[in-house]
DRENDOTOR-531541 format. One line per 5 residues: number of its first residue (from 1); their letters; for each residue x, y, z of N, C-alpha, C, CB. Coordinates in steps of 0.1 Angstrom, whole numbers, padded with zeros to 4 digits. Atoms other than C-alpha are relative to their C-alpha. Glycine has a CB too. Layout:
<atoms>
NUM) a) X:Y:Z:X:Y:Z:X:Y:Z:X:Y:Z; ...;
</atoms>
This chain:
<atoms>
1) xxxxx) 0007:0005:0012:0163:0620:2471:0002:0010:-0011:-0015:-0003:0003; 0001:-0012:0016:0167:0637:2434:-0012:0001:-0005:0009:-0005:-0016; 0011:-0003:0007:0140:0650:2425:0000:0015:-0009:-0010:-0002:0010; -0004:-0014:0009:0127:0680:2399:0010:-0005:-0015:0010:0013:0011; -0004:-0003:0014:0141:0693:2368:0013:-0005:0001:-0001:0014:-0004;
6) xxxxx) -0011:0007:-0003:0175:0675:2380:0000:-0015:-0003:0002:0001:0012; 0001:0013:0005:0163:0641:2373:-0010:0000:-0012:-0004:-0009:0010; 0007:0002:0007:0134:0649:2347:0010:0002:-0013:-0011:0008:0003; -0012:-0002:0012:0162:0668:2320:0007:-0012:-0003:0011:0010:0004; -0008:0008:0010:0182:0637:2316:-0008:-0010:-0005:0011:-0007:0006;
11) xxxxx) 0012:0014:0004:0151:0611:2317:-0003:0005:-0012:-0017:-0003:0010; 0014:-0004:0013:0134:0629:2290:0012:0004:-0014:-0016:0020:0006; -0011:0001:0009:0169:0637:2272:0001:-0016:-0007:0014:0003:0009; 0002:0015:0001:0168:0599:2272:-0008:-0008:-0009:-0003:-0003:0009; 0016:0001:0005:0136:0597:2260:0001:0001:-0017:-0010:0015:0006;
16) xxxxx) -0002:-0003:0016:0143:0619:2228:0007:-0009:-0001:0006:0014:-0007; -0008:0011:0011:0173:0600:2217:-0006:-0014:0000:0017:-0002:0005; 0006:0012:0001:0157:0568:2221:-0008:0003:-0011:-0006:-0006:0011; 0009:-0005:0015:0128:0586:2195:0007:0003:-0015:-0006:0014:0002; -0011:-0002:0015:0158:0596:2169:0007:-0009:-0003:0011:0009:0000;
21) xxxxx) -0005:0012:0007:0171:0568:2169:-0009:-0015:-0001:0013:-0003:0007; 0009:0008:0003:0139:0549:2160:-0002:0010:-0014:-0012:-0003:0011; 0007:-0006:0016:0133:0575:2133:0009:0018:0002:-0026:0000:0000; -0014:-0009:-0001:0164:0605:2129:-0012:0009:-0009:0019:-0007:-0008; 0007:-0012:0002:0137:0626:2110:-0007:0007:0003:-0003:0001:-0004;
26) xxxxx) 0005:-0008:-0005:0118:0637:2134:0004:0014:0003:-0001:-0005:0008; 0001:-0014:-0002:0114:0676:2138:0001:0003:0015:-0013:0005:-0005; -0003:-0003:-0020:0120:0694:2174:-0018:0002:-0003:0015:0022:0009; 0013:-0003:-0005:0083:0700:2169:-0006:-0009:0001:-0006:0006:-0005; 0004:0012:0003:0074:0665:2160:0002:-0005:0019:0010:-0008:-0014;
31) xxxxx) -0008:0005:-0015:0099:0655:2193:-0013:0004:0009:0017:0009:0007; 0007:-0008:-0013:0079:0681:2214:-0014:-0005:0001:-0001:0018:-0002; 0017:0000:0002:0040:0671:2200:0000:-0017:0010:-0006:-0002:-0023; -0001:0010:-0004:0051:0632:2209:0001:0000:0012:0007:-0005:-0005; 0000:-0003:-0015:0060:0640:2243:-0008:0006:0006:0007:0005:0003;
36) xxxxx) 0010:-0008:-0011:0032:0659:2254:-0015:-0006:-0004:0002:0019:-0003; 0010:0003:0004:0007:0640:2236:0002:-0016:0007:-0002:0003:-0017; -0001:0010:-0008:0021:0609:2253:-0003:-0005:0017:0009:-0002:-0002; -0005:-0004:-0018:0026:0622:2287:-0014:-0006:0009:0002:0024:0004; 0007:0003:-0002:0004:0609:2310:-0006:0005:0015:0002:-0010:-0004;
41) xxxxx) 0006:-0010:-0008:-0017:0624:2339:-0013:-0006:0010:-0005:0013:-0012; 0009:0007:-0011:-0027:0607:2373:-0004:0011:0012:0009:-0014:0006; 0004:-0008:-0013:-0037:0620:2408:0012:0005:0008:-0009:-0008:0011; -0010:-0006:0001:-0005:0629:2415:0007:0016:-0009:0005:-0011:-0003; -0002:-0011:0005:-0002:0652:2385:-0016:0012:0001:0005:-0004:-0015;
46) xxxxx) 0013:-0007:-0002:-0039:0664:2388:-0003:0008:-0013:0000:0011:0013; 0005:-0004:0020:-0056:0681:2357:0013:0012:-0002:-0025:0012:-0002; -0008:-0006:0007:-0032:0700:2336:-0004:0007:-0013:0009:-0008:-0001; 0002:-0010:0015:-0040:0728:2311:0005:-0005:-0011:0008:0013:0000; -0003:0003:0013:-0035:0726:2275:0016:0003:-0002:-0011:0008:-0011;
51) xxxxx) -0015:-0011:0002:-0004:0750:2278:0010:-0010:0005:0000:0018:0011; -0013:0012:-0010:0014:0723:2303:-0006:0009:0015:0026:0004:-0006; 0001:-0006:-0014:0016:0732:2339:0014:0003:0008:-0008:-0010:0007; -0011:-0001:-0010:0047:0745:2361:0005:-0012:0000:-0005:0005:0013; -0011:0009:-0005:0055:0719:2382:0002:-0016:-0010:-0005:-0004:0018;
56) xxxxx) 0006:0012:0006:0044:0690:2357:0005:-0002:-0016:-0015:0001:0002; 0000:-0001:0014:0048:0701:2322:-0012:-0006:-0008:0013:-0006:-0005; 0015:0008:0006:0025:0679:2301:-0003:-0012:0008:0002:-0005:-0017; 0008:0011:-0005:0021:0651:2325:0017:-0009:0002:-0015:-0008:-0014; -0002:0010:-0003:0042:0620:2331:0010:-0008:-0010:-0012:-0005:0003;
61) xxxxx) -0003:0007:0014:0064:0606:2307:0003:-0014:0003:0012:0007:-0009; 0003:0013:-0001:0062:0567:2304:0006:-0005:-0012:-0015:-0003:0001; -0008:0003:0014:0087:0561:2274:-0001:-0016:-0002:0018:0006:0000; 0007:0010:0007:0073:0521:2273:-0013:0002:-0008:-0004:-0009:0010; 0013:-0004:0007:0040:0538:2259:0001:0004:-0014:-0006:0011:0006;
66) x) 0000:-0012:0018:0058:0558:2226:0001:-0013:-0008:0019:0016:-0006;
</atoms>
């Protein structure tokens, strides 16, 4: 099974370009705020700091939600 930063890096690569090419002026900080303010955070990820978390980062990403 693939799992980890092996399958998350391209999903979420994925992710951005799908965001730039809804709107090409987004900022890397804009990118970064959208993604972590979207991210989403079940019993699986379990509470997650403001900072992000190790194994998790900000949560969940669900790119039908942006």
């Amino acid at each position: 099974m693939l799992q980890g930063t092996s399958m998350s890096s391209p999903a979420v690569g994925g992710i951005i370009a799908l965001l730039l090419e809804a709107n090409l002026s987004l900022t890397p900080q804009q990118v970064k705020d959208i993604l972590a303010t979207t991210a989403i955070v079940d019993s699986s990820t379990g509470i997650i700091p403001a900072q992000g978390s190790l194994p998790w980062g900000y949560g969940k990403q669900m790119p039908m939600l942006l």
